[in-house]
LUMGULO-870472 format. One record per residue (C-alpha): residue number from 0; z, y negated, x negated. Coordinates in steps of 0.2 Angstrom, whole numbers. Layout:
% LUMGULO-870472
{k: NUM	w: Z	v: Y	u: X}
...
END
This chain:
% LUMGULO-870472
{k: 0	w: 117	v: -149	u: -1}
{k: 1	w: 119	v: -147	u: -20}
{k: 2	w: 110	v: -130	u: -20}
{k: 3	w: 95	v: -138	u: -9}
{k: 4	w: 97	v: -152	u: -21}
{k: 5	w: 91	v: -140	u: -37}
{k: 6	w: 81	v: -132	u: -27}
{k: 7	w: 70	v: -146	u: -25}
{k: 8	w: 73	v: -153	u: -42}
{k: 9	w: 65	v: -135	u: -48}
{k: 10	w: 48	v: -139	u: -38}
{k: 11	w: 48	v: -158	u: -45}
{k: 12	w: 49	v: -151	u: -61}
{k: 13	w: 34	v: -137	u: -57}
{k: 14	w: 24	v: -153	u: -50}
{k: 15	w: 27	v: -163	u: -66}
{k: 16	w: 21	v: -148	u: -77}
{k: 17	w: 7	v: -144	u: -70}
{k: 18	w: -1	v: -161	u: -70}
{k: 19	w: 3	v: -165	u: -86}
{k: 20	w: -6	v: -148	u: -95}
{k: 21	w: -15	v: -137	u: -90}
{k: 22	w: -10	v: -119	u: -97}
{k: 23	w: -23	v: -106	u: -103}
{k: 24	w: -11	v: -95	u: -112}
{k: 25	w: 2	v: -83	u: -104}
{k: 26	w: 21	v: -88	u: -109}
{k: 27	w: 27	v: -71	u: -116}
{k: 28	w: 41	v: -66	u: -108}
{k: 29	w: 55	v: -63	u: -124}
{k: 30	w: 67	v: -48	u: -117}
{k: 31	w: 81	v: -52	u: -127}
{k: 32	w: 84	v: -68	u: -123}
{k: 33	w: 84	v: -63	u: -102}
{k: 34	w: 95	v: -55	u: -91}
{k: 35	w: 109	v: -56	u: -78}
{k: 36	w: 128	v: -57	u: -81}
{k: 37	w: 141	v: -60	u: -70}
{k: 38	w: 155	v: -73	u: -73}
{k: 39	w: 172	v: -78	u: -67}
{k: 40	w: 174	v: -86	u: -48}
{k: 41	w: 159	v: -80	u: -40}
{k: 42	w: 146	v: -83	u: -54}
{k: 43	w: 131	v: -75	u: -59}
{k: 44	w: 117	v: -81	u: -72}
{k: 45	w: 101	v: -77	u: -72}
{k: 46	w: 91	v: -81	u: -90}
{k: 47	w: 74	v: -78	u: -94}
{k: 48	w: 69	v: -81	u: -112}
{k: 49	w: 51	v: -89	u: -114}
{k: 50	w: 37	v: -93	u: -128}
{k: 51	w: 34	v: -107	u: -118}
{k: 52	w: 39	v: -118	u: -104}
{k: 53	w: 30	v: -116	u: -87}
{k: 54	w: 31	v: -123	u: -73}
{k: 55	w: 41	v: -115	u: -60}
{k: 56	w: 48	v: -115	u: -42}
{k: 57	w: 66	v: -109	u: -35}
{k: 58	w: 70	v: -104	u: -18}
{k: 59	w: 80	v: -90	u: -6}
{k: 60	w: 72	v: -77	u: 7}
{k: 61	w: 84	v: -70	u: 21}
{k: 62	w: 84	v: -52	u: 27}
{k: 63	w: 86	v: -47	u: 15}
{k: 64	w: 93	v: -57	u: 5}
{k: 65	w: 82	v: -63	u: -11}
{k: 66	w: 80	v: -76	u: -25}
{k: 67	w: 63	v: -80	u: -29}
{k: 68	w: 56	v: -86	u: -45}
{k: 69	w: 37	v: -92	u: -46}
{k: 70	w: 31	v: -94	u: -64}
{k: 71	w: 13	v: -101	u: -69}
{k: 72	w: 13	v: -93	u: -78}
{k: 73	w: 24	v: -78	u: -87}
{k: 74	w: 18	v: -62	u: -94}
{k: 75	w: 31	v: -49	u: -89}
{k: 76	w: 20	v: -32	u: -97}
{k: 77	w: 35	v: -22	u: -107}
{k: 78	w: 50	v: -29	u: -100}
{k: 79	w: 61	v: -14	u: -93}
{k: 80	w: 68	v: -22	u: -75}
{k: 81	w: 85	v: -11	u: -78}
{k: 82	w: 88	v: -19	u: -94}
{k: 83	w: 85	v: -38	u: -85}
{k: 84	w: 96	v: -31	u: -74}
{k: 85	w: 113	v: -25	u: -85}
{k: 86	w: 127	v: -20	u: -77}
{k: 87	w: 129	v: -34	u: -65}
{k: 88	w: 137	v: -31	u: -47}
{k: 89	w: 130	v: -46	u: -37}
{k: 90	w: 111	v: -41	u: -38}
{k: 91	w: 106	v: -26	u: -34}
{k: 92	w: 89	v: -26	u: -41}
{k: 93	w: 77	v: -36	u: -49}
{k: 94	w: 57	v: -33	u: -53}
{k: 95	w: 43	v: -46	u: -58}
{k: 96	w: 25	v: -46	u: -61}
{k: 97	w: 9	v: -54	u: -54}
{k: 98	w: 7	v: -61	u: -39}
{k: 99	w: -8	v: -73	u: -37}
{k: 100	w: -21	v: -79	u: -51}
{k: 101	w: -12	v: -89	u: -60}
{k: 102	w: 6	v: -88	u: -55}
{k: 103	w: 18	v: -73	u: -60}
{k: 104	w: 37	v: -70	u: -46}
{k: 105	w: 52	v: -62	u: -51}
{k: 106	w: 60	v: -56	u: -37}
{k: 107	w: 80	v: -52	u: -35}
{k: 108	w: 87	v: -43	u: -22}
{k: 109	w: 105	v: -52	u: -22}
{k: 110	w: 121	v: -40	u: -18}
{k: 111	w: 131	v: -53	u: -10}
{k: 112	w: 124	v: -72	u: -3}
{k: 113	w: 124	v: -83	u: -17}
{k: 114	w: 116	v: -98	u: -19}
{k: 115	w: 109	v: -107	u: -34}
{k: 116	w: 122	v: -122	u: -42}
{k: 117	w: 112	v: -126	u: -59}
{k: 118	w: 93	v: -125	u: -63}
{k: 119	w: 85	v: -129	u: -80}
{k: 120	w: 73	v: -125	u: -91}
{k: 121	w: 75	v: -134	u: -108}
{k: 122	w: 62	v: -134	u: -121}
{k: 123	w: 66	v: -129	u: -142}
{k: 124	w: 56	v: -148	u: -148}
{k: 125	w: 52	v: -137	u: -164}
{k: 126	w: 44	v: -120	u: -158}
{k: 127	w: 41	v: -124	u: -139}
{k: 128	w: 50	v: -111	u: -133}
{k: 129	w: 60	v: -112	u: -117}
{k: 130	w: 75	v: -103	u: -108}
{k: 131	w: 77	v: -102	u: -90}
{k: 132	w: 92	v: -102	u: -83}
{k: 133	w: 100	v: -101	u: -64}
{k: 134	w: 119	v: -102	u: -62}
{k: 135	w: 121	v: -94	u: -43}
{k: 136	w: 137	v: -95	u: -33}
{k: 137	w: 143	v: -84	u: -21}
{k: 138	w: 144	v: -93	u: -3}
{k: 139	w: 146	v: -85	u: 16}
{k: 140	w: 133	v: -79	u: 24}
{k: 141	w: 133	v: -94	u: 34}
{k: 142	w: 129	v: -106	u: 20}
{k: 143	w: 115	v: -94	u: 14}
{k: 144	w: 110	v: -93	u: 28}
{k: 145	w: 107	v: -113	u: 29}
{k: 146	w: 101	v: -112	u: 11}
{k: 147	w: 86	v: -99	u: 13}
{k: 148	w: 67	v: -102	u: 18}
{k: 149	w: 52	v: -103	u: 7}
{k: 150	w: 45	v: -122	u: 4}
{k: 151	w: 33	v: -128	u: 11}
{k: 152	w: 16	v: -133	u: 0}
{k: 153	w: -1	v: -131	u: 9}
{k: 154	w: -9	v: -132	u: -7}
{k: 155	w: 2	v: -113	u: -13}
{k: 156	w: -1	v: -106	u: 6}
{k: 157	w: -21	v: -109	u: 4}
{k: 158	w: -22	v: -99	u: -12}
{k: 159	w: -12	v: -86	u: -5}
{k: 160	w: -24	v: -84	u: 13}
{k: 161	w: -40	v: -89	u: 3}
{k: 162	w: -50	v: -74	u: 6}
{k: 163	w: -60	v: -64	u: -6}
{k: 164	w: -81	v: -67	u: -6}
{k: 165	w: -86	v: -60	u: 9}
{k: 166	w: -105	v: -53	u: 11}
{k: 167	w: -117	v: -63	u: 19}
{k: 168	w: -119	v: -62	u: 37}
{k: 169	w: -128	v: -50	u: 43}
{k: 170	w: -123	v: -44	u: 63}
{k: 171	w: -131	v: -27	u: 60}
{k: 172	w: -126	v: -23	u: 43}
{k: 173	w: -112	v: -9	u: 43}
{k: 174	w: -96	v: -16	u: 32}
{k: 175	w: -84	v: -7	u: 29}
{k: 176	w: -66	v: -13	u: 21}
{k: 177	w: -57	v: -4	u: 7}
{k: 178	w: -41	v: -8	u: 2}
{k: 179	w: -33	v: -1	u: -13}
{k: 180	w: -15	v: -2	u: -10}
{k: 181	w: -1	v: -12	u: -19}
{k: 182	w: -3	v: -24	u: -33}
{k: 183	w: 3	v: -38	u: -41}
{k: 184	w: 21	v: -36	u: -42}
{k: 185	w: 22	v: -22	u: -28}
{k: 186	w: 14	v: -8	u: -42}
{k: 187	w: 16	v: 5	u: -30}
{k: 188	w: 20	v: 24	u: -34}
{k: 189	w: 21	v: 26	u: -53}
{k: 190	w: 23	v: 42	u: -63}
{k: 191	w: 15	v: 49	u: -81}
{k: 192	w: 11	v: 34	u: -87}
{k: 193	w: 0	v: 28	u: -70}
{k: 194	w: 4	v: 18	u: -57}
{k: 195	w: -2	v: 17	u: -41}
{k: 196	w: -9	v: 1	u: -41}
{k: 197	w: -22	v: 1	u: -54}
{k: 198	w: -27	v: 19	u: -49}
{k: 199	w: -32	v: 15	u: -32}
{k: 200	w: -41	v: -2	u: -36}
{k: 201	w: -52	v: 7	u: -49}
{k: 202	w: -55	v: 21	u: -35}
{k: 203	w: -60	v: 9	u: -23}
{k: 204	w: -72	v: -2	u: -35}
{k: 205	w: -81	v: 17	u: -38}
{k: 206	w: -83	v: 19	u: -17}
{k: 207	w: -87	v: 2	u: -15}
{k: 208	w: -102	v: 6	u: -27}
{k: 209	w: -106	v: 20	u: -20}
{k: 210	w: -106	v: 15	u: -3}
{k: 211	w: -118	v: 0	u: -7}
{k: 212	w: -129	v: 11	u: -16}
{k: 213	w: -130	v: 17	u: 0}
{k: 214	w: -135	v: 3	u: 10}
{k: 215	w: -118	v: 0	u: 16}
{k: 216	w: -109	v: -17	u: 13}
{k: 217	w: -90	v: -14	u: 6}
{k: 218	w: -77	v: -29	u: 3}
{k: 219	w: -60	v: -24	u: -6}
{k: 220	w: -44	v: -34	u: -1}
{k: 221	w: -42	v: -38	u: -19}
{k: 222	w: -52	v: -36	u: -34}
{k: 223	w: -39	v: -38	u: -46}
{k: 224	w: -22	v: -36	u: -50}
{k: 225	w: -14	v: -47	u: -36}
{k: 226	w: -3	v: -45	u: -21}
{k: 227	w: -11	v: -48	u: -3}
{k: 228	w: 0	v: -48	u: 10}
{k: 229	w: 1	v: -33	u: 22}
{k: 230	w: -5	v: -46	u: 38}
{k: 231	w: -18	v: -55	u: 26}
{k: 232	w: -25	v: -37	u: 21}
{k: 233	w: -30	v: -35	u: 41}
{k: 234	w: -35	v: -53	u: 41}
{k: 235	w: -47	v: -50	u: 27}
{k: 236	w: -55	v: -36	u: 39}
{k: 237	w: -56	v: -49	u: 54}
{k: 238	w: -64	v: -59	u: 41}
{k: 239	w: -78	v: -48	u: 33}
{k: 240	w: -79	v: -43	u: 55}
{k: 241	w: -78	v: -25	u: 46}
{k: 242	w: -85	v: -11	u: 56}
{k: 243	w: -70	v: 2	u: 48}
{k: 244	w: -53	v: -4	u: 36}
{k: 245	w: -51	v: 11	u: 25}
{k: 246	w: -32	v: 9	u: 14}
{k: 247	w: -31	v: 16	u: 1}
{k: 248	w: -16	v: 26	u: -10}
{k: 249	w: -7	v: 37	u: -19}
{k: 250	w: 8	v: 37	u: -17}
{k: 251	w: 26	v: 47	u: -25}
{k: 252	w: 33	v: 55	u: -11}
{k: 253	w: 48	v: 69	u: -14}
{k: 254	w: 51	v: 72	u: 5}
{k: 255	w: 43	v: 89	u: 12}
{k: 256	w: 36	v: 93	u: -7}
{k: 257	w: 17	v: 82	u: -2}
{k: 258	w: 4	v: 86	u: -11}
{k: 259	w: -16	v: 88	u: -7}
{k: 260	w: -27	v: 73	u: 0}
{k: 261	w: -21	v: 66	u: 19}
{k: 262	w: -26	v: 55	u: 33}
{k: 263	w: -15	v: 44	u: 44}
{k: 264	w: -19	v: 36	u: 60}
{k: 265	w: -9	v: 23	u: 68}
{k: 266	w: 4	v: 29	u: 81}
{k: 267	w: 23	v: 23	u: 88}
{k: 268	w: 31	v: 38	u: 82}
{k: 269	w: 28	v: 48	u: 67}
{k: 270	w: 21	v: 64	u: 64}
{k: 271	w: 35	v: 71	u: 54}
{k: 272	w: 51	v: 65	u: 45}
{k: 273	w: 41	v: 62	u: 28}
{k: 274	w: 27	v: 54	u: 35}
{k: 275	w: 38	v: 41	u: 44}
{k: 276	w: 47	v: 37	u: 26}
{k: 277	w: 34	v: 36	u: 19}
{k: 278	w: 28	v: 21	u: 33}
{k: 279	w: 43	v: 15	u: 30}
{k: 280	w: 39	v: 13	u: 10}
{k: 281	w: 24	v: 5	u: 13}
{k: 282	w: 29	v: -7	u: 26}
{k: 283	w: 43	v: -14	u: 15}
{k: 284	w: 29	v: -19	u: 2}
{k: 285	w: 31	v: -40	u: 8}
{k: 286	w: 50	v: -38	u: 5}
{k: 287	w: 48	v: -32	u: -12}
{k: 288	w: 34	v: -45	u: -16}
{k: 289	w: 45	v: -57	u: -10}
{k: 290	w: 37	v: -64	u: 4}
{k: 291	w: 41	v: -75	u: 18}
{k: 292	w: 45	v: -63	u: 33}
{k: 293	w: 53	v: -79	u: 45}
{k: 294	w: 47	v: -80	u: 60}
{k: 295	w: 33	v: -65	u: 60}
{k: 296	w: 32	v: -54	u: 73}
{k: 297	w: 32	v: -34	u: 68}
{k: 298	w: 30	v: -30	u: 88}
{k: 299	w: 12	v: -26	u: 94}
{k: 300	w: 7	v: -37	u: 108}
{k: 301	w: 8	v: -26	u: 121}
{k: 302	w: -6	v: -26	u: 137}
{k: 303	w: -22	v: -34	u: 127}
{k: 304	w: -20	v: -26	u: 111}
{k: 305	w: -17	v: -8	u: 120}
{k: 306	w: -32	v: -11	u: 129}
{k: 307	w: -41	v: -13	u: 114}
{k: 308	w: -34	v: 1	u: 107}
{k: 309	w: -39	v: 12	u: 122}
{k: 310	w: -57	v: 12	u: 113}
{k: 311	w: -51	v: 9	u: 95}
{k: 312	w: -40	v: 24	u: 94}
{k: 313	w: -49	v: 41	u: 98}
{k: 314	w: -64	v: 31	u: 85}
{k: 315	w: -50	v: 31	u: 72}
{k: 316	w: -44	v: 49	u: 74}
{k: 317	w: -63	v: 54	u: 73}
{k: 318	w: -64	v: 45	u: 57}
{k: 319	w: -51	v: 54	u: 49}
{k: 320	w: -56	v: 70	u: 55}
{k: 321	w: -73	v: 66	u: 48}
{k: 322	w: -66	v: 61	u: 32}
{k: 323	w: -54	v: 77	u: 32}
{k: 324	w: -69	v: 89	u: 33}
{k: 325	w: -79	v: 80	u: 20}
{k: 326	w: -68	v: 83	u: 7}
{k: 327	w: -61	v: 97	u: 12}
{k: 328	w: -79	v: 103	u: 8}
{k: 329	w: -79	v: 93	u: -8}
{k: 330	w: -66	v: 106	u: -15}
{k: 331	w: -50	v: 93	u: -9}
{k: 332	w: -39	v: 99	u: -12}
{k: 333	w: -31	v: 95	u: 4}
{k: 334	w: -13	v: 95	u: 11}
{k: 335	w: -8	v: 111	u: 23}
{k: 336	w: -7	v: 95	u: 38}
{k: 337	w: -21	v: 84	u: 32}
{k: 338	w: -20	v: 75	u: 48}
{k: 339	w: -5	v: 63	u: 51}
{k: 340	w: 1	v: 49	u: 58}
{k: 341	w: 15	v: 34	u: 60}
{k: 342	w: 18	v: 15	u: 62}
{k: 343	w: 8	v: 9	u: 47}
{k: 344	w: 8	v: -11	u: 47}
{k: 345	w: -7	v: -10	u: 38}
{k: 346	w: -16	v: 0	u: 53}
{k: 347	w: -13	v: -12	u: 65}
{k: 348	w: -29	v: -21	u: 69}
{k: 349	w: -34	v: -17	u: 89}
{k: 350	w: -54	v: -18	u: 87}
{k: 351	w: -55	v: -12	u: 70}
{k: 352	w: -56	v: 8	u: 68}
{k: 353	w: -43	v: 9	u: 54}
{k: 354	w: -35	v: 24	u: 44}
{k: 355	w: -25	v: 25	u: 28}
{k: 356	w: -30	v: 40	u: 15}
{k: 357	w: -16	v: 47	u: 3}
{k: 358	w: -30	v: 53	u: -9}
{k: 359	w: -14	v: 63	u: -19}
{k: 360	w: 1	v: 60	u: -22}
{k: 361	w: 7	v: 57	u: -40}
{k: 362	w: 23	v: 68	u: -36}
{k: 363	w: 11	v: 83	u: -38}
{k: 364	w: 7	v: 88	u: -54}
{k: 365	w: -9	v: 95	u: -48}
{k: 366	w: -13	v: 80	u: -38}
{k: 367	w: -8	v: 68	u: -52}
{k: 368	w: -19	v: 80	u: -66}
{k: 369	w: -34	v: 76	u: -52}
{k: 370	w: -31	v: 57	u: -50}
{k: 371	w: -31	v: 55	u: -69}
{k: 372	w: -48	v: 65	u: -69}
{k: 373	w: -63	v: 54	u: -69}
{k: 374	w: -75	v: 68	u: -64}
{k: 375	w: -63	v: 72	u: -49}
{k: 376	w: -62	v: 56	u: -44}
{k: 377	w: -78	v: 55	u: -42}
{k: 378	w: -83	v: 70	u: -35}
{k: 379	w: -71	v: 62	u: -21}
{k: 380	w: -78	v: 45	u: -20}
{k: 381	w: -94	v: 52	u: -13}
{k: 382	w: -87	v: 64	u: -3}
{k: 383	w: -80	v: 50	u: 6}
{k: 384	w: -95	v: 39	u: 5}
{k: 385	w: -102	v: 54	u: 13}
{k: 386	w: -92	v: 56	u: 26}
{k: 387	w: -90	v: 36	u: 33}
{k: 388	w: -107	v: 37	u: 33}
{k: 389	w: -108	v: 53	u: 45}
{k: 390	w: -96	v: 43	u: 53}
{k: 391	w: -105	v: 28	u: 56}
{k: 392	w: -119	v: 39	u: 65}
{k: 393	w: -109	v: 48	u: 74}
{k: 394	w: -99	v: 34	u: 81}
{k: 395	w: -115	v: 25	u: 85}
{k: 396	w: -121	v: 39	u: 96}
{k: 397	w: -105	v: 41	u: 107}
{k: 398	w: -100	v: 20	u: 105}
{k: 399	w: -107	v: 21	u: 125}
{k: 400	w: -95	v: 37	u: 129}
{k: 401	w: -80	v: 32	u: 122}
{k: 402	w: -82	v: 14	u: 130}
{k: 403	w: -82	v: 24	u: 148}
END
């Protein structure tokens, strides 16, 4: 009851703050003043040094077990996550960054159950600095347990399922959904000084361009550096009632030495052993964001949603076999299986034909040179343009054939 207590008292406190002042400026993150240490009978502290207070929220996520930090809002860019980290045994690992406009989340993946016993952010009168600081306590399962579960505030849930602008409607219009993978505080793949995350949103802000130029209407699943849920990704394609969901990454991936541009369908099992870690990665993305899992359903609902799929499916795979050839002719290069498939969350929409491009993986050095290539990158974008358009044609005249 005392952890609930502070718990509470946290999100009083972020209430208070934010209708008193309304903050335009970031509250730098000071690294020397944060960390985590452990202490004697069952104690850890976590401390993060501040330029100024913010308000803030505390809470626990179960399976896995997770303490949360929301922050309006804390500008994390140069902080090192192993240095937060130290040498503490009770928290395995910790990561921060964006997660909506406006709001910043650290995120602590906790060893062993512990439970908040003190909360506070005090305020230097003279400089306006702050420091906060969380005393946890290890407890059994049981009491974690009993102690987890995001709060409820409609207010935080509509910005988070607030869509982005969607086109204006237009039945026979062809939309097609691109979403660049990660963001926020999910970067994604990161290696040679580029991560995932930024890479993919400006790639798909160059096909979105290009496929408008076109005549074809794109919508992104976020146009800046935010995280979307993996469910409200597909949403946001129900939403723009998108003709095609294109996902987009690059990720770093050691298994089976990947390299070269592939294509993933949907299926129950996967293709190969790398494929279905790499699935695996990418459905964990709500875990590490720190998202609310309790209570969602990672089962496809079974006799509808297979009979939609029953026309959905073979409409995929000729979207990626489509997009395959066009840039393979584009110079790729591609990998020596370009076609591939597993249980990507992301893929799971029934009526939508959906695929997820690898357009390389920063693992490769040849693939990571291409990706940091501007001319490459686009020589890609419109091969891809290219080839959802042929696409769209070419679904068009078999839609009556494939329905049969």
């Amino acid at each position: 009851m005392r952890a609930v207590f502070h718990l509470v008292m946290a999100m009083v406190l972020c209430a208070q703050m934010a209708a008193a002042q309304e903050l335009s400026a970031l509250a730098r993150v000071d690294p020397d003043r944060s960390g985590i240490s452990d202490g004697w009978l069952g104690k850890t502290t976590l401390t993060v040094g501040l330029s100024q207070g913010v308000p803030f929220r505390v809470f626990l996520l179960d399976a896995p077990a997770r303490l949360v930090v929301d922050f309006r809002e804390a500008d994390w860019s140069g902080i090192d996550p192993a240095a937060v980290l130290g040498d503490t045994d009770r928290v395995a690992a910790v990561r921060f960054g964006a997660f909506q406009p406006g709001w910043s989340r650290l995120v602590a993946d906790l060893a062993t159950p512990m439970i908040p016993r003190e909360i506070g952010m005090p305020v230097e009168n003279g400089s306006g600095s702050a420091q906060l600081q969380i005393t946890l306590q290890e407890v059994t399962a049981e009491e974690y347990a009993s102690a987890a579960g995001a709060p409820v505030d409609p207010a935080w849930t509509a910005a988070l399922t607030k869509p982005p602008p969607m086109p204006d409607p237009d039945e026979a219009r062809f939309t097609v959904v691109l979403d660049p993978g990660h963001g926020g505080i999910d970067p994604g793949a990161e290696a040679g000084g580029v991560n995932e995350k930024e890479l993919m949103l400006s790639f798909a802000r160059s096909l979105q361009e290009a496929l408008r130029r076109s005549g074809v209407e794109a919508v992104l699943t976020r146009n800046e550096d935010v995280f979307v849920a993996l469910e409200r990704r597909v949403a946001i394609a129900h939403q723009a009632k998108a003709d095609v969901f294109i996902s987009l990454h690059a990720d770093n991936l050691m298994q089976g030495g990947a390299k070269g541009a592939t294509v993933y369908t949907l299926s129950d099992e996967a293709s190969d052993a790398a494929t279905a870690h790499l699935a695996a990665r990418h459905n964990r993305s709500d875990i590490i964001a720190g998202a609310d899992l309790t209570g969602s359903d990672d089962q496809i609902t079974s006799v509808l949603l297979d009979l939609a799929r029953q026309e959905t499916e073979p409409r995929s795979a000729t979207l990626a076999q489509v997009l395959i050839e066009g840039m393979t002719e584009a110079g790729g290069p591609m990998n020596r299986r370009p076609l591939r498939h597993a249980g990507f969350s992301v893929l799971k929409s029934a009526d939508i034909p959906s695929v997820l491009v690898e357009v390389g993986f920063l693992s490769s050095k040849r693939d990571l040179a291409n990706l940091r290539d501007p001319v490459w990158r686009s020589v890609m974008v419109n091969a891809m343009a290219d080839a959802i358009l042929k696409w769209r044609d070419l679904d068009a005249a078999r839609r009556a054939l494939v329905r049969q």
